[in-house]
matplotlib code that plots the C-alpha trace (Angstrom):
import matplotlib.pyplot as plt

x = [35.3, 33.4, 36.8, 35.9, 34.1, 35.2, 33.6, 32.8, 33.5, 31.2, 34.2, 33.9, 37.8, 37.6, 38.4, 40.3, 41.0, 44.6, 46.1, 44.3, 46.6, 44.8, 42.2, 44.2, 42.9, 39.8, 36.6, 36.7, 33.0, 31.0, 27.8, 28.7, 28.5, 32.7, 31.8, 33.4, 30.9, 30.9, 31.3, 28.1, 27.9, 24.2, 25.2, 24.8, 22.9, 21.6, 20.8, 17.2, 14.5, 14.2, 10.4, 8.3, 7.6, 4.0, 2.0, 0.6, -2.9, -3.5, -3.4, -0.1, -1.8, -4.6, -6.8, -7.8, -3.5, -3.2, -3.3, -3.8, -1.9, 1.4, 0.8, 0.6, 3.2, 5.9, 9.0, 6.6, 4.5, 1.1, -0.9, -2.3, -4.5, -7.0, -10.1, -11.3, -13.5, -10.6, -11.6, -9.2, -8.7, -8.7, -5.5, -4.9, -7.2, -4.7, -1.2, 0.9, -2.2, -4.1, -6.9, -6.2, -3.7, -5.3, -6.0, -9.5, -12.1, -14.4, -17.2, -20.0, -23.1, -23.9, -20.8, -22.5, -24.8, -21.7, -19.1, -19.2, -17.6, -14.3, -13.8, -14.5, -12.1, -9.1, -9.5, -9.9, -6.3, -4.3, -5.7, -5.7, -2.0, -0.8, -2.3, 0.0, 3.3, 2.4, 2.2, 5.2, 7.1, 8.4, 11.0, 12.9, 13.8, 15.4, 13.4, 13.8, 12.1, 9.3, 8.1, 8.7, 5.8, 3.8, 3.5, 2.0, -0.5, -1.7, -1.9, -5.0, -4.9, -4.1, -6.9, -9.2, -7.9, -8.6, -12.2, -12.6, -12.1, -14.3, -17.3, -16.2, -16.3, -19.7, -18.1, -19.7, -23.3, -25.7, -24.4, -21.1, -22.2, -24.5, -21.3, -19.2, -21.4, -21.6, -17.9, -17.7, -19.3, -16.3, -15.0, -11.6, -9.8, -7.6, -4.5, -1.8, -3.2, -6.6, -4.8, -2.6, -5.5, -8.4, -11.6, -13.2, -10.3, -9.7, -13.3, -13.7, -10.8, -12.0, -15.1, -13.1, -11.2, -14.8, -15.8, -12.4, -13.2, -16.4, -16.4, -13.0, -15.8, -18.2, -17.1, -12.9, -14.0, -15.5, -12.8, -10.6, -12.5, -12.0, -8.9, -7.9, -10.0, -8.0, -4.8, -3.5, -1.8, -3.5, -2.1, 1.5, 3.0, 2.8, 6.6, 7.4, 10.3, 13.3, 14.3, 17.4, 19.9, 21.3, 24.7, 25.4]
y = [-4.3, -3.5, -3.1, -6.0, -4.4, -4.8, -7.7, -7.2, -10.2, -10.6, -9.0, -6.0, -6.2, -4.6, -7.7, -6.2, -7.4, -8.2, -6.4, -3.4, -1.7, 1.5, -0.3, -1.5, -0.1, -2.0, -0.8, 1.4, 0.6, -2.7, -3.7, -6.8, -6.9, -7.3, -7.4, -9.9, -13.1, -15.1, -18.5, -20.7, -22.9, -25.3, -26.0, -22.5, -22.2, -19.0, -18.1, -18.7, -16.1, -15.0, -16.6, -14.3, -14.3, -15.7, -14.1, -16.5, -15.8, -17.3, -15.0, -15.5, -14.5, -15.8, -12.9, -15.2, -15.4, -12.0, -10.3, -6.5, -6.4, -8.0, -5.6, -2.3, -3.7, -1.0, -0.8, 1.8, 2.2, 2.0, 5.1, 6.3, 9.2, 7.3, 6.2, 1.8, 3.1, 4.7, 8.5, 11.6, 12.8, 16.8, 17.2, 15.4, 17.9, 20.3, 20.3, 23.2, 25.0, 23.2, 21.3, 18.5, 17.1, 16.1, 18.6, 19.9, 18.0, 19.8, 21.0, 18.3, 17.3, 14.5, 12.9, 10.2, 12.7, 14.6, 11.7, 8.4, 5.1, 4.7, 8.9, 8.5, 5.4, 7.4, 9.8, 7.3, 5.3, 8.6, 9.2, 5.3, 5.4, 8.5, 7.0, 4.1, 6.6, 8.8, 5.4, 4.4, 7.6, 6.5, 5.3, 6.6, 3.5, 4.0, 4.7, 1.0, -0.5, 2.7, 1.3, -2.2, -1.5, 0.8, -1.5, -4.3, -2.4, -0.6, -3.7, -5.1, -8.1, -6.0, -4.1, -6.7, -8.1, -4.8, -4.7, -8.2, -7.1, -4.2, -6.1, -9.0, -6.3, -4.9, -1.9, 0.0, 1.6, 0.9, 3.8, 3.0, -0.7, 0.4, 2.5, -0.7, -2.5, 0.9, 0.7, -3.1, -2.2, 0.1, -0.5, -1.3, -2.9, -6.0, -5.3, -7.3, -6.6, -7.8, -11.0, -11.5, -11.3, -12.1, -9.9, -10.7, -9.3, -6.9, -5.7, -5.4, -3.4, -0.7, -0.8, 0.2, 2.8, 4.5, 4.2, 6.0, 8.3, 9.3, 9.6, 11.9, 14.3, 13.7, 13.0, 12.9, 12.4, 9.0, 8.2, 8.6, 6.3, 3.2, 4.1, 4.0, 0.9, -0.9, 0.2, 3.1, 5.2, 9.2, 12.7, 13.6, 10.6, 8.1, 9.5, 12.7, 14.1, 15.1, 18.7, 19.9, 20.4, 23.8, 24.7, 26.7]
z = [-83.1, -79.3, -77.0, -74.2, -70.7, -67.4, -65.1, -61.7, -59.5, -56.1, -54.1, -55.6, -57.2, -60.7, -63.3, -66.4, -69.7, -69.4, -72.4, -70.7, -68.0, -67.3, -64.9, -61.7, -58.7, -56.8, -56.2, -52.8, -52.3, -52.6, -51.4, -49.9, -46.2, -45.5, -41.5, -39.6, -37.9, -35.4, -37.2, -37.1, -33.9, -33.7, -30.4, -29.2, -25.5, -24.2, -20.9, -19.2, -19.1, -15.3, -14.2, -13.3, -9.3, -8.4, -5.9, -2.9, -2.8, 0.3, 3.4, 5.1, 9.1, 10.7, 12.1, 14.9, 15.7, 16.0, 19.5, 19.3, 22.5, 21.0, 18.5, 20.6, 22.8, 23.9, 26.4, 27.9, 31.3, 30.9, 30.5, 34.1, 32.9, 31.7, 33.2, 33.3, 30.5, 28.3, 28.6, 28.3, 31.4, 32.2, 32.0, 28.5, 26.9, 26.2, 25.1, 24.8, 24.4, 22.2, 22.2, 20.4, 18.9, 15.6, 13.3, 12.8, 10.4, 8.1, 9.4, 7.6, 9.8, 8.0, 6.5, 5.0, 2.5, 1.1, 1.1, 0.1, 2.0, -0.1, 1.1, 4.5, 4.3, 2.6, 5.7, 7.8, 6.7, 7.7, 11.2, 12.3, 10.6, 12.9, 16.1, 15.0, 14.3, 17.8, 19.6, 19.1, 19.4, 22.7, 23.1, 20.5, 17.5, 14.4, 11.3, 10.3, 13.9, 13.5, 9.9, 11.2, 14.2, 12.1, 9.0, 11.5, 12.5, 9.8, 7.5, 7.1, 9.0, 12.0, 11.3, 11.1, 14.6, 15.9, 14.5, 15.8, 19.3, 19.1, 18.1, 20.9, 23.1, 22.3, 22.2, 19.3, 19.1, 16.6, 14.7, 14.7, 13.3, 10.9, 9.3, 9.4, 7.2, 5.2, 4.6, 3.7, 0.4, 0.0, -4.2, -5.2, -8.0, -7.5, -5.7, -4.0, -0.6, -1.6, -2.7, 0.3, 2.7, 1.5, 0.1, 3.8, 5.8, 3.1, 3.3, 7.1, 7.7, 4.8, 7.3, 10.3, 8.6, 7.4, 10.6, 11.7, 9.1, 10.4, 13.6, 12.8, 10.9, 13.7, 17.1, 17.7, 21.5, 20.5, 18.2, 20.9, 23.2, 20.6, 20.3, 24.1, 24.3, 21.7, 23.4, 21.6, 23.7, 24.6, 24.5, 23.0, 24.9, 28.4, 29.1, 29.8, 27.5, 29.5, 29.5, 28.4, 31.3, 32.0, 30.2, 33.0]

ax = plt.figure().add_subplot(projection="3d")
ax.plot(x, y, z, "-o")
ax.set_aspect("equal")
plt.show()
């Protein structure tokens, strides 16, 4: 006669014939899942997904509200070297020995053969951006009210404003127009400036910085001249810098 087999119950505890007393001890593995749950509740909320931000496409300045003088505006005299028409004077040539203070371009005569408009414009970004930093050097502010001034000016809007007044002005040659609408044509994917501002005020100030751009490879005495006109201020700065008084 077959002796009777042990039955496995779903707990995984050994069930034994009971006239059998050699099998008491319990399974020590089982593959049921013994972790404790959370009990079951329908009601059960969870929190919200955070909504992405949406970006406000529509410009947030009006070029025609902006005033390039409110812009430039410093606790500063105004510069007295400079002649009605915005020329270096003689003295403003040099400074501590130097001729100028921006570093020298590459030596290209004809910029617009060797680089296109979206180089000329990468160039031309920096140097309008340090005119911005050396202008408001003086007085000394902390780094928070420097980028405060800075960003202003360098954004496009400002930029625009500042090309606005050039062309009010009749300021620029034929030249110098000819590489504005050379710049406007300047290609660039979508970015959050772009939306902000518009692709016309986007577009115009990538034209002034070619044209910054160029005439930095060309002519720095001419790029100084707009500069000046537009009310950036000339040379290392309009204050002189206090010496150091004697320990003695």
């Amino acid at each position: 006669m077959a002796a009777a087999l042990p039955r496995l119950s779903l707990s995984g505890t050994l069930l034994v014939h009971p006239n059998r007393k050699t099998l008491t001890a319990a399974l020590t593995t089982s593959s049921v899942d013994t972790k404790q749950r959370l009990p079951y509740n329908p009601h059960r909320t969870y929190p919200a997904k955070p909504q992405k931000p949406q970006l406000d496409l529509t410009p947030t300045l009006s070029t025609s509200s902006i005033s390039v003088s409110d812009l430039l505006k410093r606790a500063t005299p105004a510069p007295s070297s400079t002649t009605a028409k915005g020329t270096l004077c003689e003295s403003e040539m040099t400074y501590l020995g130097y001729e100028r203070w921006l570093p020298s371009p590459p030596k290209v005569e004809k910029p617009r053969s060797v680089f296109n408009a979206a180089s000329l414009a990468y160039i031309g970004d920096c140097i309008y951006e340090l005119y911005a930093r050396r202008h408001f050097l003086f007085p000394p502010l902390n780094i928070e009210e420097y980028n405060d001034r800075v960003t202003a000016v360098v954004r496009c809007e400002a930029q625009d404003a500042m090309l606005q007044k050039l062309i009010n002005d009749d300021f620029l040659s034929e030249q110098e127009r000819d590489v504005l609408r050379w710049g406007k044509n300047v290609g660039s994917s979508k970015t959050r400036t772009k939306k902000r501002a518009g692709v016309a005020v986007y577009n115009r100030a990538s034209s002034l910085e070619t044209l910054v751009g160029f005439l930095y490879l060309t002519n720095v005495e001419r790029l100084e001249e707009i500069m000046l006109m537009l009310g950036f201020c000339s040379g290392a700065s309009d204050q002189s810098i206090p010496k150091e008084e004697d320990s003695n």
